[in-house]
C-alpha positions as CSV (number, residue, x, y, z in Angstrom):
1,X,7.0,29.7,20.9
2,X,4.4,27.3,20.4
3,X,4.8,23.5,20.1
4,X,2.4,20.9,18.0
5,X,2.3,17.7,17.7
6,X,2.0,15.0,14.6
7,X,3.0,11.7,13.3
8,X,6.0,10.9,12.2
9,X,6.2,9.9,8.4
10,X,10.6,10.4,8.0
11,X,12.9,10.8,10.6
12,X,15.1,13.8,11.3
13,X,16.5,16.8,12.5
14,X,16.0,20.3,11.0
15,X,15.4,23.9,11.6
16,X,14.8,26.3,8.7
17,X,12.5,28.8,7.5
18,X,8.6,27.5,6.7
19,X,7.3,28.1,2.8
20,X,3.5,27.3,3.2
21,X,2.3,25.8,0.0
22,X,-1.0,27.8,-1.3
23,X,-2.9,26.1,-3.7
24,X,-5.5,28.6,-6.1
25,X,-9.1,28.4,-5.7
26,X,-10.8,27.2,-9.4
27,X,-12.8,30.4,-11.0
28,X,-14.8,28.5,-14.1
29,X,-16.2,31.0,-16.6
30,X,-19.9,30.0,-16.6
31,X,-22.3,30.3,-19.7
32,X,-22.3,27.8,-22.8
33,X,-19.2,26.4,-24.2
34,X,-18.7,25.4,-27.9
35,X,-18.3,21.4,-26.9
36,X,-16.0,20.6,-30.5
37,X,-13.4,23.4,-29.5
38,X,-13.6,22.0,-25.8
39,X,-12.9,18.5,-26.7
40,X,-9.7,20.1,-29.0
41,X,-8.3,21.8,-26.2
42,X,-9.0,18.9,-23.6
43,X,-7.2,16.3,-26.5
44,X,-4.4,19.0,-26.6
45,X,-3.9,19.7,-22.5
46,X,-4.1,16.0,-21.9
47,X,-1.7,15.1,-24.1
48,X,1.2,17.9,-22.5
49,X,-0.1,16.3,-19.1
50,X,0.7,12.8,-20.2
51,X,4.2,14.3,-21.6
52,X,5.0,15.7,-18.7
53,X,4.0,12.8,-16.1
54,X,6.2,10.8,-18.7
55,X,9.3,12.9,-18.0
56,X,8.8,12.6,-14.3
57,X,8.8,9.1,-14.7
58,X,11.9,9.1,-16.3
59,X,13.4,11.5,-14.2
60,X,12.2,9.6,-10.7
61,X,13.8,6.4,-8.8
62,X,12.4,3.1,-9.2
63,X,9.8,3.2,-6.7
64,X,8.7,6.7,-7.7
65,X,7.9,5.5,-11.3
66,X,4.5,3.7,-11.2
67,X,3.5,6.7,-9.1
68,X,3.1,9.0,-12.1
69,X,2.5,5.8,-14.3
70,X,-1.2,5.2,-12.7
71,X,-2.0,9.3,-13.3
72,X,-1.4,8.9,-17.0
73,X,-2.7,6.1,-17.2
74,X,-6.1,7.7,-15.3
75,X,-6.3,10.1,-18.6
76,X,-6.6,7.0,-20.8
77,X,-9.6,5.6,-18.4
78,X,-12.2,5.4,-20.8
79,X,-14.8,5.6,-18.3
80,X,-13.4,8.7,-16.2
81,X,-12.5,10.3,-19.6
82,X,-15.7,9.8,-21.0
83,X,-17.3,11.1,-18.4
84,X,-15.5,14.6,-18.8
85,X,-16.3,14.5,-22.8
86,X,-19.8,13.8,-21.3
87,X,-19.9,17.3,-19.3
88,X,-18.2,19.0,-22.4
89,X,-21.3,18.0,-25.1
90,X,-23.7,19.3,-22.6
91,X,-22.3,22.4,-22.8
92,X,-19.5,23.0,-20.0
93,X,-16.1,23.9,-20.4
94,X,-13.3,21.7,-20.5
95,X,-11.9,22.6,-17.6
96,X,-14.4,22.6,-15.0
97,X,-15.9,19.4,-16.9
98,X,-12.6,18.0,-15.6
99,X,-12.1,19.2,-12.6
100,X,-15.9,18.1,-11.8
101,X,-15.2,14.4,-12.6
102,X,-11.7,14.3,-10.6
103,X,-13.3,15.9,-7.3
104,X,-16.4,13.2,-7.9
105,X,-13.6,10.3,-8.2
106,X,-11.5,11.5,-5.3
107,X,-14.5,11.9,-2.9
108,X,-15.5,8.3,-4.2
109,X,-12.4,6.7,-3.2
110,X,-11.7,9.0,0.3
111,X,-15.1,7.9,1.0
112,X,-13.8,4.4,1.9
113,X,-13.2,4.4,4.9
114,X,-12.9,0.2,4.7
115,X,-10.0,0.4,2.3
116,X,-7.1,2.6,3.4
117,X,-5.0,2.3,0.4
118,X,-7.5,3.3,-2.1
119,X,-8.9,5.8,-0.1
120,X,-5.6,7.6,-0.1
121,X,-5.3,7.2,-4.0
122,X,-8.0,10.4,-4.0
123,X,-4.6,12.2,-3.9
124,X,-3.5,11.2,-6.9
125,X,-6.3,11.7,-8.8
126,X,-6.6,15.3,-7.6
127,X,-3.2,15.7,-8.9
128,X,-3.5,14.7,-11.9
129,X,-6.8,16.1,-12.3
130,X,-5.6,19.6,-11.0
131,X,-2.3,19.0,-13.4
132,X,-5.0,18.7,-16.6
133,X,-6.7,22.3,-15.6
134,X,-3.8,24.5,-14.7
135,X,-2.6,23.6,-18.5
136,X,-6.4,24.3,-19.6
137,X,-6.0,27.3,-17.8
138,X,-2.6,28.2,-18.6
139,X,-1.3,28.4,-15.0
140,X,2.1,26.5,-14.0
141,X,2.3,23.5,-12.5
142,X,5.0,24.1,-10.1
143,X,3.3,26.1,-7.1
144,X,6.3,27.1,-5.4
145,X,10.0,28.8,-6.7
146,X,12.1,29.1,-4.0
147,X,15.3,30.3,-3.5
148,X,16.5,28.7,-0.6
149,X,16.2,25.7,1.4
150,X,13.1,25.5,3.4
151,X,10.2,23.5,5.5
152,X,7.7,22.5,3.7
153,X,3.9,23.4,4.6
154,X,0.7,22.3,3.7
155,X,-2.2,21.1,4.4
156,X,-1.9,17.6,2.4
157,X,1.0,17.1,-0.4
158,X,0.5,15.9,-4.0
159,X,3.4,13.7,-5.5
160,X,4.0,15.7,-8.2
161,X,4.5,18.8,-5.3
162,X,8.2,17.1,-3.8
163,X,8.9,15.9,-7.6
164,X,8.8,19.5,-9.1
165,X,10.9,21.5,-6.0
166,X,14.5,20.8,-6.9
167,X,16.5,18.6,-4.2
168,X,18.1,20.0,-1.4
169,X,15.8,22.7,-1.2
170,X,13.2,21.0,1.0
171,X,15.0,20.7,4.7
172,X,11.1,19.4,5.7
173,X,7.8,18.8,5.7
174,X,4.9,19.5,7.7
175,X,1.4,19.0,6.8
176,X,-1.8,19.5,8.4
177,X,-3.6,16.1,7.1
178,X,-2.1,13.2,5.5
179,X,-1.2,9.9,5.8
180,X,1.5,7.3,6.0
181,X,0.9,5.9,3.5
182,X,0.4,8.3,0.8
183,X,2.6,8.6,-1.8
184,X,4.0,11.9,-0.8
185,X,4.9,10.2,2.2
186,X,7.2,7.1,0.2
187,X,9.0,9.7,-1.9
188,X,9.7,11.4,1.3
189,X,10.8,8.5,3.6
190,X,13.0,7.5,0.0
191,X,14.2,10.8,0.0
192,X,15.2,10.9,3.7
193,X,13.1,13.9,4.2
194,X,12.4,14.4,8.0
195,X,8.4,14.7,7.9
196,X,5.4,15.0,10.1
197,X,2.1,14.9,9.1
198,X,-1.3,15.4,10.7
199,X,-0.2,18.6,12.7
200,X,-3.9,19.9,12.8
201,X,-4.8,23.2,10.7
202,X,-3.9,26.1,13.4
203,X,-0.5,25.2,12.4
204,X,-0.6,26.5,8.8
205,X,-3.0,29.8,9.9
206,X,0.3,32.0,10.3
207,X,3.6,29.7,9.9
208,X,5.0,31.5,6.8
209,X,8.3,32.6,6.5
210,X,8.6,32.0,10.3
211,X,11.0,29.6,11.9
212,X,10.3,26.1,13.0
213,X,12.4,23.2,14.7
214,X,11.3,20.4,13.3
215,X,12.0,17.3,15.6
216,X,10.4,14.3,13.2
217,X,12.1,11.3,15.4
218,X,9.1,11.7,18.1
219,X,6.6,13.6,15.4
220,X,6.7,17.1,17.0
221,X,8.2,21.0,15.6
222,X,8.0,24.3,17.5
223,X,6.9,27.4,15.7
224,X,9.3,30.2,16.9
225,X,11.7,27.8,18.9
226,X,13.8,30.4,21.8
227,X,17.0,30.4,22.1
228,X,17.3,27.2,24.1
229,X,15.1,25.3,21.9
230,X,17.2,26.3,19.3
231,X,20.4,25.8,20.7
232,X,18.6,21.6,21.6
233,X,18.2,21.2,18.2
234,X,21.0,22.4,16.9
235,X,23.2,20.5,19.1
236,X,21.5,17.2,18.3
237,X,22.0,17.9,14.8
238,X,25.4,18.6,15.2
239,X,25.8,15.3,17.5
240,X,25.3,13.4,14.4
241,X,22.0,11.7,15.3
242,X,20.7,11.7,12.2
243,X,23.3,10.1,10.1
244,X,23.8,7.7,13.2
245,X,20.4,6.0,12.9
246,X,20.8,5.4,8.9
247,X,24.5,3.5,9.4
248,X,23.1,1.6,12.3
249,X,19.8,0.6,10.4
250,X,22.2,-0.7,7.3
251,X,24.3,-2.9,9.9
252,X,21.1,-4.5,10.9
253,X,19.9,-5.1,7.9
254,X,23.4,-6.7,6.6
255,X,23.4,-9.1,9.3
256,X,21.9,-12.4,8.1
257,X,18.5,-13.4,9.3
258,X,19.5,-15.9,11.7
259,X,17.7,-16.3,15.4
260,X,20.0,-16.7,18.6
261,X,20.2,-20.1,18.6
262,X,21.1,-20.2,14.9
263,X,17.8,-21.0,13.0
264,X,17.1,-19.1,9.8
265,X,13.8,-16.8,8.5
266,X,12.7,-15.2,6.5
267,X,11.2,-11.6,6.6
268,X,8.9,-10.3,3.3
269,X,6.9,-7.5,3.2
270,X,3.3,-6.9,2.5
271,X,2.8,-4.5,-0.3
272,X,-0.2,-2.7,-2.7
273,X,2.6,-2.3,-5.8
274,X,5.3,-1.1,-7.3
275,X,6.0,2.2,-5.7
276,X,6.0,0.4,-2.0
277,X,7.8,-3.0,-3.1
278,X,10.8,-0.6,-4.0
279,X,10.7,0.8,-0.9
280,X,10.3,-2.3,1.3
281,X,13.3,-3.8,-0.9
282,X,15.4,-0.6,0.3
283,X,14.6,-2.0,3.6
284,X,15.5,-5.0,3.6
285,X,13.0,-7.2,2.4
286,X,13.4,-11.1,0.6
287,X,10.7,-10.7,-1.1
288,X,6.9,-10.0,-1.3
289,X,4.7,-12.2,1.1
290,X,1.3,-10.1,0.2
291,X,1.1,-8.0,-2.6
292,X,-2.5,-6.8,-2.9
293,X,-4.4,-6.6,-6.0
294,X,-7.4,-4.8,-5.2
295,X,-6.3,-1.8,-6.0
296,X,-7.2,-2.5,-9.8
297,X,-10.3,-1.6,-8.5
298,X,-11.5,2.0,-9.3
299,X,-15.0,3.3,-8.9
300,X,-16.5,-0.6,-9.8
301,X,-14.1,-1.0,-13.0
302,X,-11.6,-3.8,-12.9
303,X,-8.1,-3.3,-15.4
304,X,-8.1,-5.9,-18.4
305,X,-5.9,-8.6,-18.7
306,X,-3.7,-6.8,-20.5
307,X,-3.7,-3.7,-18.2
308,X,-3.4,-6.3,-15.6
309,X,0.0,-7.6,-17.0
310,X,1.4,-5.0,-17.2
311,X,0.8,-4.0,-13.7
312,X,2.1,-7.6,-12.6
313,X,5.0,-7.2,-14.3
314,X,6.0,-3.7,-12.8
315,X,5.9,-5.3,-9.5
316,X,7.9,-8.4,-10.4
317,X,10.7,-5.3,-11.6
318,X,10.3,-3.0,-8.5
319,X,11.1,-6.9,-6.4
320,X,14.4,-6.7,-8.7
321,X,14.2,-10.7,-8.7
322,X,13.1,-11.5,-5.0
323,X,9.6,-13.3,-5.2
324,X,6.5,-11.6,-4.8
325,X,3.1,-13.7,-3.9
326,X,0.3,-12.1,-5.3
327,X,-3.1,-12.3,-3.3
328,X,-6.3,-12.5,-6.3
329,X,-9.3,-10.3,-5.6
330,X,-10.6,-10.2,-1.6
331,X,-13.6,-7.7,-3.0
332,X,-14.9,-8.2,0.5
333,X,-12.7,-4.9,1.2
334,X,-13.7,-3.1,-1.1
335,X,-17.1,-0.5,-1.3
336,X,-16.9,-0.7,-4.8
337,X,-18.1,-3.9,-5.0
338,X,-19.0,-5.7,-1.9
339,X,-22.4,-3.4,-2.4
340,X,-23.2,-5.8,-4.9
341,X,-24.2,-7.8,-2.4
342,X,-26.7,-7.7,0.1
343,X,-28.1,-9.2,3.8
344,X,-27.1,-12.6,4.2
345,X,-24.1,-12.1,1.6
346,X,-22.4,-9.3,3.6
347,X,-18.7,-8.1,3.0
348,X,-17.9,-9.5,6.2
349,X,-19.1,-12.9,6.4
350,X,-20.9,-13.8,2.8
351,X,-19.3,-13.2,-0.5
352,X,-15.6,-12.0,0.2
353,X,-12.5,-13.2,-1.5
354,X,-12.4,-16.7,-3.8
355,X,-16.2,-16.6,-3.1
356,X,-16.7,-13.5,-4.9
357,X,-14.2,-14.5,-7.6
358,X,-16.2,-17.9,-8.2
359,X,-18.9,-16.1,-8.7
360,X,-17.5,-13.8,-11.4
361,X,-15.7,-16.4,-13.3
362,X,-14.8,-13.7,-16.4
363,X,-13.4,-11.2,-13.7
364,X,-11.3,-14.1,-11.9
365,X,-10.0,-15.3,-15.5
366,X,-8.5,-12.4,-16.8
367,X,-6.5,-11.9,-13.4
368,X,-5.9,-15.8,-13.6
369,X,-4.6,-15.1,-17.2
370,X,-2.5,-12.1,-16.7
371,X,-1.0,-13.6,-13.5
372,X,0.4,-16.8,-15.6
373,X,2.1,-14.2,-17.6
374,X,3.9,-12.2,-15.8
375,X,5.4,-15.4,-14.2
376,X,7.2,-16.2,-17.0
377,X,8.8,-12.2,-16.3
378,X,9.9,-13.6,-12.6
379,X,9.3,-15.2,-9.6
380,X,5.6,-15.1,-8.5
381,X,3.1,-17.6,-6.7
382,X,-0.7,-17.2,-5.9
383,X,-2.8,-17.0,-3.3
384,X,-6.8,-17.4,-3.0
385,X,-8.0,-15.7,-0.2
386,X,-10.8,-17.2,1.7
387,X,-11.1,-20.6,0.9
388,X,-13.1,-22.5,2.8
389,X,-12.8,-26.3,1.6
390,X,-11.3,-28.4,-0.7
391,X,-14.3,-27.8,-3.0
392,X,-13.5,-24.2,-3.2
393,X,-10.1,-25.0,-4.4
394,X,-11.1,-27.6,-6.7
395,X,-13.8,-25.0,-8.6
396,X,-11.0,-22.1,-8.2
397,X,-8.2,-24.6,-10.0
398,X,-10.8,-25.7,-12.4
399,X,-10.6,-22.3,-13.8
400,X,-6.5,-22.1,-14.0
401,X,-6.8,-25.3,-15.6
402,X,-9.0,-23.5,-18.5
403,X,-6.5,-20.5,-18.3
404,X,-3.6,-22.5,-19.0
405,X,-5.5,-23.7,-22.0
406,X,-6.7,-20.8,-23.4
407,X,-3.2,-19.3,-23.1
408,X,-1.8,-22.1,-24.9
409,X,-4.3,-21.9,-28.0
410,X,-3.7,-17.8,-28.0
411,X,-0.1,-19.1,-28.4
412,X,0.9,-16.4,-25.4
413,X,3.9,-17.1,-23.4
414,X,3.0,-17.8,-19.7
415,X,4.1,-19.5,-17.1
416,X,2.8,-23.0,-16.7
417,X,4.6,-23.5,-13.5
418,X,3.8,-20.9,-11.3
419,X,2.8,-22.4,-8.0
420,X,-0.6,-21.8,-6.4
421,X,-1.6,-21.6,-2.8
422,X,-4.1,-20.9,-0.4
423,X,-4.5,-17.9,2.4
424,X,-5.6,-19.6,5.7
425,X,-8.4,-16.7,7.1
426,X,-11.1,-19.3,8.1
427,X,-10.9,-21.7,11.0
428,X,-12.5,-24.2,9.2
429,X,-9.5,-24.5,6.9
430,X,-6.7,-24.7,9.3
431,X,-8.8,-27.7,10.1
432,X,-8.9,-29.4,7.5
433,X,-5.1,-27.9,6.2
434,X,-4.0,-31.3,5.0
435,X,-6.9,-32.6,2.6
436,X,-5.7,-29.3,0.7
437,X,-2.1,-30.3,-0.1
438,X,-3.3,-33.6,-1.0
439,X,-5.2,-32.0,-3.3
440,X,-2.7,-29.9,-4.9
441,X,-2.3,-27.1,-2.6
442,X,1.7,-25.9,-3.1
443,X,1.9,-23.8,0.0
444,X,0.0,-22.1,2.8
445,X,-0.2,-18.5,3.9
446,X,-1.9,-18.1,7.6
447,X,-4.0,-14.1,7.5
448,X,-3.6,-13.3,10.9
449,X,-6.2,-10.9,11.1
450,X,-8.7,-12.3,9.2
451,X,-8.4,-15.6,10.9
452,X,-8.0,-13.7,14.4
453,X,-11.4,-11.9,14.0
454,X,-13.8,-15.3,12.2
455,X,-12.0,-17.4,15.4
456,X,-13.1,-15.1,18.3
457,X,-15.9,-13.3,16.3
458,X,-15.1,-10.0,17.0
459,X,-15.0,-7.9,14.1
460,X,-11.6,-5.8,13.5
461,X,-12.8,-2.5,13.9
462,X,-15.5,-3.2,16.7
463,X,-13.3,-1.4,19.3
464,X,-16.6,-2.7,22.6
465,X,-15.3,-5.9,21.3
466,X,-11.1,-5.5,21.5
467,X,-10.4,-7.6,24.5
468,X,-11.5,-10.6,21.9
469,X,-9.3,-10.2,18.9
470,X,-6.4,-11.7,20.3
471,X,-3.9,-12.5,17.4
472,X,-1.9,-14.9,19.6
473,X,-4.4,-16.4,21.8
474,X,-4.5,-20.3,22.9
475,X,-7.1,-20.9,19.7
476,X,-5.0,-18.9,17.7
477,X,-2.0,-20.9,18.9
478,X,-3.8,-24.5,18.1
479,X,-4.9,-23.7,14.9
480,X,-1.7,-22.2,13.4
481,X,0.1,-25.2,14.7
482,X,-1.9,-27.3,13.3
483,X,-1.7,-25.8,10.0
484,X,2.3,-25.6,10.5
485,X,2.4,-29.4,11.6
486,X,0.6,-30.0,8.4
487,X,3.3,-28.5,6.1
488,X,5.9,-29.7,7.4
489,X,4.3,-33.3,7.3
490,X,4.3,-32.7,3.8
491,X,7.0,-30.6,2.7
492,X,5.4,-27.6,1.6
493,X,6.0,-24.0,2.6
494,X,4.2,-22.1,5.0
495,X,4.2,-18.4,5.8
496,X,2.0,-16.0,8.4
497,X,1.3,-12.6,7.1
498,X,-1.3,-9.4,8.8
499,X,-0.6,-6.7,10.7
500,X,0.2,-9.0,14.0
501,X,3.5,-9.8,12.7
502,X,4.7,-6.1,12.4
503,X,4.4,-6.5,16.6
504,X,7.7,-7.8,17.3
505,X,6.5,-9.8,20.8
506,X,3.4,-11.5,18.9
507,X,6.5,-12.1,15.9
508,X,8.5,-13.9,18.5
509,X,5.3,-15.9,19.5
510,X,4.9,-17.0,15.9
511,X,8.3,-18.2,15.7
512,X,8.1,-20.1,18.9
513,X,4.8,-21.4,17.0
514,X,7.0,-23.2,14.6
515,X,6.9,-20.2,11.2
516,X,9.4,-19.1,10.0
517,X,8.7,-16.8,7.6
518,X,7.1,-13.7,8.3
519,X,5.5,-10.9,5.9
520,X,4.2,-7.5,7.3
521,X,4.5,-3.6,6.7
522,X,7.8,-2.6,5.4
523,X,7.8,0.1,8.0
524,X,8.2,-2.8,10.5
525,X,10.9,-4.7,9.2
526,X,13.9,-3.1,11.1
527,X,12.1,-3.8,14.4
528,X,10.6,-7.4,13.8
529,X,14.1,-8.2,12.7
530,X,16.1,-7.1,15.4
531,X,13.6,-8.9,17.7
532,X,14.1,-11.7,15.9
533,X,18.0,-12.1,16.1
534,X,17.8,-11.6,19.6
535,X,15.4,-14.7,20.1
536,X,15.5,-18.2,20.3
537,X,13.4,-20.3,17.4
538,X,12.8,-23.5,20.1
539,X,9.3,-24.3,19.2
540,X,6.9,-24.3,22.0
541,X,5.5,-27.8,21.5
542,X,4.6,-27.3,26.0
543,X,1.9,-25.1,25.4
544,X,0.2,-21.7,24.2
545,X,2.2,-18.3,24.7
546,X,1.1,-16.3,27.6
547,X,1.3,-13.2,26.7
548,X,-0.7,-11.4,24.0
549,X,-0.3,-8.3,22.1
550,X,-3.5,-6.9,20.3
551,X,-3.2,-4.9,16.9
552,X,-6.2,-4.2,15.0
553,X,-7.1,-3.0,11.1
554,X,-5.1,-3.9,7.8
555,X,-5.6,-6.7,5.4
556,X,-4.4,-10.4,5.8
């Protein structure tokens, strides 16, 4: 009997049988290939890929759809694609001429190490890349027939690896590496699929076809559980546990969001599209608070406005008609592109966010552009991250003005309507907070982490420098009170978003702040609520809170 420890990624109870997922080592017949019959049988396997992602689209739930979306759409890249038919007219085969290209993009995107979400996206191209050569090779796609329910190993997951197993026949899943995040990890948290991940790789050395308890409420499983381990685990299963914490989630979530003392908020969710805003609506979110859109960004290409649109309007459908604030381009995040600048104009502290978009006025248009139109599809507002002044605004609302126009002379519906704010990050804005919404400025967004880390200068992932990022200290406190006393001078909405407000004590210190709406990782809904309704909303006008609760990394 030997116990390990992971991370939880879906609750549960279970104890089966472990079917360790084996994935085949790539043999490519060397020599010269005949690049026209190449390009045929590429056209040809691409194609049955792209028919096959479509009927797992069709066959998935909402928030599974866009998953498979983004890998068809991947074989219509015109950049990744042409860099496969590049391979192919030198001479190699079609096969390891894509397989080449999809490990280069994947090791490009799990090298940022800055940008969590599209440094787990590596996955999906792998997938889909791996999905392109098994029909080049005439291998099947589905790795594993089982006859049984079982536990799931591997060492990471692919999507398409849960969506191909029939249901009921995974009991679990435990994985060596992986993440959170990933989208193995949303299909099985909407799946209910008690999961671990990150279990280390000794795990998977001899685990097959042996039995394992899987405990995924504290992240743990024990390979060859004795008798008493078993009998634990069978008698918490039978105890109901499982289906317990399900109902008892759902009454929370039914209960209106009220405080204590009877003073609404709100509760959104901060999202990267339309895979995660289905699930955050699942779990109980109003809406979107801070829907990120720099995922568009793949190896230094940005989607049209077109391509744009349509993402836009995915995620207005996966919100199923709550409201979804959309933040434009923070490149500072992002490898890709923040290496276009250099020294002075840093990532960090130079070019980020409406900066960056200023400077790239084509860029900022088309997501301008394709924004105003998928606001005529539902409720949407934006967000310029990093604004400085009022002069930033004024340039950045110069170019929605010229939008609008062009729009109107394409004779494209849009939008005119759609209301624009700005995300507080910088210290000098809370500052000046009102000369924005007398300039226009329709509502305010306060990025606790961003604004956490320029106020105390201590970078987010400086750990010598943690006992300075304080998301709720006394500076912290002035200038988000200051920013709050400014909207409600004026009547204008203001919201706090970052990875603070998943903490549910630094949540309750915001809402003693004066906010009271709150947007954060869907994962942390449940808790932040439940806080929530057990507190008080009496603003404390006395003073600063006392105590602070540091949480570094994320966006906002």
């Amino acid at each position: 009997m030997k116990r390990y420890k992971g991370i939880s990624v879906s609750p549960g109870l279970v104890l089966g049988q472990v079917s360790l997922l084996k994935r085949e080592n790539y043999l490519f017949i060397r020599g010269q290939h005949d690049p026209e019959k190449e390009l045929l049988v590429l056209r040809e396997a691409v194609r049955i890929a792209q028919n096959e992602l479509e009927s797992m689209a069709g066959r998935s739930a909402e928030g599974e759809k866009a998953i498979f979306t983004f890998q068809s759409m991947l074989l219509e890249d015109e950049t990744f694609m042409g860099e496969v038919r590049s391979y192919i007219q030198s001479g190699t085969g079609a096969a390891e001429a894509m397989n080449r290209v999809g490990q280069r993009y994947a090791d490009k995107l799990l090298a940022m190490t800055d940008n969590a979400y599209l440094q787990l996206r590596n996955v999906d191209i792998l997938d889909v890349t791996q999905r392109v050569v098994n029909i080049l090779a005439g291998r099947p796609r589905v790795l594993l027939t089982l006859d049984h329910p079982v536990i799931l190993a591997a060492d990471k997951l692919m999507p398409s690896d849960l969506f191909c197993i029939p249901a009921g026949m995974v009991l679990g899943i435990i994985t060596s590496e992986g993440s959170t995040l990933s989208h193995a990890a949303i299909i099985a948290r909407a799946r209910r699929i008690p999961s671990i991940i990150q279990v280390g790789r000794d795990f998977l050395d001899d685990c097959d076809g042996r039995i394992v308890a899987l405990d995924a409420d504290d992240g743990s499983c024990i390979l060859d559980p004795d008798a008493d381990a078993r009998q634990q685990i069978v008698s918490r299963i039978c105890a109901g546990q499982r289906a317990d914490e399900p109902a008892a989630e759902t009454a929370v979530q039914d209960l209106p969001c009220v405080t204590r003392d009877g003073e609404p908020f709100e509760l959104l969710a901060n999202c990267f599209g339309p895979e995660d805003i289905a699930s955050a609506v699942q779990m109980g979110a109003a809406g979107v608070g801070l829907l990120r859109s720099d995922y568009q960004i793949l190896a230094g290409n940005t989607f049209d406005e077109q391509e744009q649109y349509y993402y836009y309007a995915a995620c207005i459908a996966a919100a199923q008609g709550r409201p979804i604030t959309v933040r434009t381009f923070d490149f500072g995040s992002d490898r890709t592109l923040s290496n276009v600048y250099r020294g002075d104009q840093s990532a960090h502290l130079g070019m980020r966010g409406i900066r960056s978009s200023l400077r790239q006025p084509r860029r900022f248009e088309n997501q301008i552009r394709a924004l105003l139109r998928a606001g005529a599809v539902g409720p949407l507002r934006i967000v310029f991250p990093m604004v400085t002044n009022v002069e930033d605004w004024d340039e950045a609302m110069n170019l929605v003005a010229r939008c609008r126009a062009n729009l109107e002379e394409r004779g494209v519906a849009y939008n005119p309507d759609v209301p624009f704010g700005i995300m507080l990050s910088i210290p000098a804005a809370c500052l000046t907070a009102e000369d924005f919404i007398l300039d226009g400025c329709e509502f305010f967004v306060i990025g606790t982490n961003d604004l956490t880390q320029y106020t105390h200068a201590a970078g987010r992932e400086v750990t010598s420098a943690e006992r300075y990022f304080q998301p709720t200290s006394k500076a912290m406190y002035k200038l988000i009170r200051m920013t709050v006393d400014a909207a409600e001078a004026h009547g204008i909405p203001v919201g706090i978003c970052g990875l603070a407000c998943g903490d549910a004590a630094n949540a309750v210190q915001y809402l003693h702040m004066g906010l009271r709406s709150f947007s954060m990782g869907p994962q942390n809904l449940l808790q932040v609520k439940k806080a929530l309704l057990d507190a008080d909303a009496r603003p404390d006008r006395e003073g600063p809170p006392q105590g602070v609760r540091t949480v570094r990394g994320g966006d906002g």
